[in-house]
ROLUM-9130 format. One record per residue (C-alpha): x, y, z. Coordinates in nm, 4 decimals. Layout:
% ROLUM-9130
<node x="X" y="Y" z="Z"/>
...
% end
This chain:
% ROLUM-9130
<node x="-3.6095" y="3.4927" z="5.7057"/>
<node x="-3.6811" y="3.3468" z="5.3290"/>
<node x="-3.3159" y="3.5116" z="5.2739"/>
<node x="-3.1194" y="3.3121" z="5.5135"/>
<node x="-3.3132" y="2.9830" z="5.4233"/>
<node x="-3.2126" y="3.0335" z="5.0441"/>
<node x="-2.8596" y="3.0999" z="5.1254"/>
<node x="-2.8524" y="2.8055" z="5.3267"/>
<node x="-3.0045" y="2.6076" z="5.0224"/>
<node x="-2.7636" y="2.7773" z="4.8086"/>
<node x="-2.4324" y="2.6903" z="4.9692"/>
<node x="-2.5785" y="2.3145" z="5.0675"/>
<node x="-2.6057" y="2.3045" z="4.6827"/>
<node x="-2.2386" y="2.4558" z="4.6304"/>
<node x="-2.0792" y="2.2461" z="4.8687"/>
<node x="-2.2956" y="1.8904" z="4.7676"/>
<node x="-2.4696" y="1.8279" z="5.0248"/>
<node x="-2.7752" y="1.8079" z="4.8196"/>
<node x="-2.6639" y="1.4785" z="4.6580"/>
<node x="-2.3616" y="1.2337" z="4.7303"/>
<node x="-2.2351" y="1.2280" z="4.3790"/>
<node x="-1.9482" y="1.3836" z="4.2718"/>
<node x="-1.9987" y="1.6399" z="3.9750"/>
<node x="-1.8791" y="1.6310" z="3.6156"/>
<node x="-1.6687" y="1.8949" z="3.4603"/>
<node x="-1.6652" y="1.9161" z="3.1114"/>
<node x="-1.4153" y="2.2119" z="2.9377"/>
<node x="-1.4319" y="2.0948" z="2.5432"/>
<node x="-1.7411" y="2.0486" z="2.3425"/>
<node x="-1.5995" y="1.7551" z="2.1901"/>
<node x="-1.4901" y="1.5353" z="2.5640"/>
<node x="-1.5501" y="1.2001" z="2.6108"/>
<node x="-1.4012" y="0.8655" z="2.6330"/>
<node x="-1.4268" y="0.7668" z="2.2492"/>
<node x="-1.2408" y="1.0659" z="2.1527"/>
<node x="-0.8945" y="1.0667" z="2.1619"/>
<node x="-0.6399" y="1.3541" z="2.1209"/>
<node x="-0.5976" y="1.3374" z="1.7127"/>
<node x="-0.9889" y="1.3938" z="1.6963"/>
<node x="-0.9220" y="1.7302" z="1.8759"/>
<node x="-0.5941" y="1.8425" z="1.6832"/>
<node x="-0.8188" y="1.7676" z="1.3686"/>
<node x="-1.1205" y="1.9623" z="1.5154"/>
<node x="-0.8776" y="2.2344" z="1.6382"/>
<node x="-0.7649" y="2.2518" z="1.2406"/>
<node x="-1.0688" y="2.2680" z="1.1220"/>
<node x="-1.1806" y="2.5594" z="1.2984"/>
<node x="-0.8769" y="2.7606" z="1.2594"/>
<node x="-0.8956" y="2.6690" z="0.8916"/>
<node x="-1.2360" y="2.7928" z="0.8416"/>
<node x="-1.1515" y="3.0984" z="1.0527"/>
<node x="-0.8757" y="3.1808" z="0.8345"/>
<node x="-1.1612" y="3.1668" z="0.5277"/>
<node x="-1.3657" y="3.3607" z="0.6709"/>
<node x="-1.1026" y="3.6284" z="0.7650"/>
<node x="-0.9617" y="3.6300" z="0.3589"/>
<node x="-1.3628" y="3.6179" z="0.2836"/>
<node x="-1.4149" y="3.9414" z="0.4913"/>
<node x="-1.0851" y="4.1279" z="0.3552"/>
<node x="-1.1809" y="4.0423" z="-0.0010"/>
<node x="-1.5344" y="4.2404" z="0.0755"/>
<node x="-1.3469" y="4.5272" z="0.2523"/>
<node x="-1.0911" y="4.5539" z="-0.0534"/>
<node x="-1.3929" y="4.5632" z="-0.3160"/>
<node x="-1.5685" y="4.8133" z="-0.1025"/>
<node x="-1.2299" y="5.0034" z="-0.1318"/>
<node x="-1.1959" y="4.9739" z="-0.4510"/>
<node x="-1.5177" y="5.0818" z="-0.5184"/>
<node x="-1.5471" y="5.3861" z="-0.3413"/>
<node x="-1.2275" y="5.4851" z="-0.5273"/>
<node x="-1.3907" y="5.4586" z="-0.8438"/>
<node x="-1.6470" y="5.7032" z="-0.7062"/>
<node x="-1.4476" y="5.9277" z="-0.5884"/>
<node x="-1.2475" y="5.9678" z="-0.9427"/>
<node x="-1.6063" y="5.9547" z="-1.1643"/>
<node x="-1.7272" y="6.2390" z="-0.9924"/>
<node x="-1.7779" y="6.5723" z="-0.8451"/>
<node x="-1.6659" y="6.4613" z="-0.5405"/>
<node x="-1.3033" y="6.4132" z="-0.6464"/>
<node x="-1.3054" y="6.7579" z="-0.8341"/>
<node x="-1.4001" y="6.9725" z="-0.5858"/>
<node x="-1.2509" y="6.8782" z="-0.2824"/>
<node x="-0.9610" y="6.6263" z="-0.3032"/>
<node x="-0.7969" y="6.7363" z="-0.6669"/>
<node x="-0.5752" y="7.1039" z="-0.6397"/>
<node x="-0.7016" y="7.3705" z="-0.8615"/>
<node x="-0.5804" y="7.3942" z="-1.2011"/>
<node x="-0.4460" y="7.7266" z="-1.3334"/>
% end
């Protein structure tokens, strides 16, 4: 029996019976009635600016991780006895 009564409470809720006001949607963080549409483009700039930073900031650490593990690979063993052809 608790089952049915919390279904019923459930779609009352869905469908607004529980109260007579109508309900808000919001989709953007940044809605309202003091912000107009340049506010967003700018926000929307922003963002993809700093996403583009941190994109080159993560490359840069890939390429020096790269670059390092090249180095290794030349300065030692490593390099000698697996990846370089034997000499005659």
């Amino acid at each position: 029996m608790r089952w049915k009564e919390r279904r019923d409470a459930l779609e009352a809720e869905v469908e607004g019976a529980g109260d007579d006001a109508p309900r808000k949607l919001r989709f953007r963080q940044f809605a309202g009635p003091g912000l107009d549409r340049v506010t967003r483009i700018q926000a929307t700039r922003s963002a993809r600016r700093r996403a583009m930073l941190r994109s080159f900031a993560i490359l840069l650490v890939l390429l020096y991780a790269a670059w390092r593990g090249l180095l290794w690979v030349e300065t030692t063993d490593f390099a000698r006895e697996y990846l370089l052809p034997p000499g005659p």
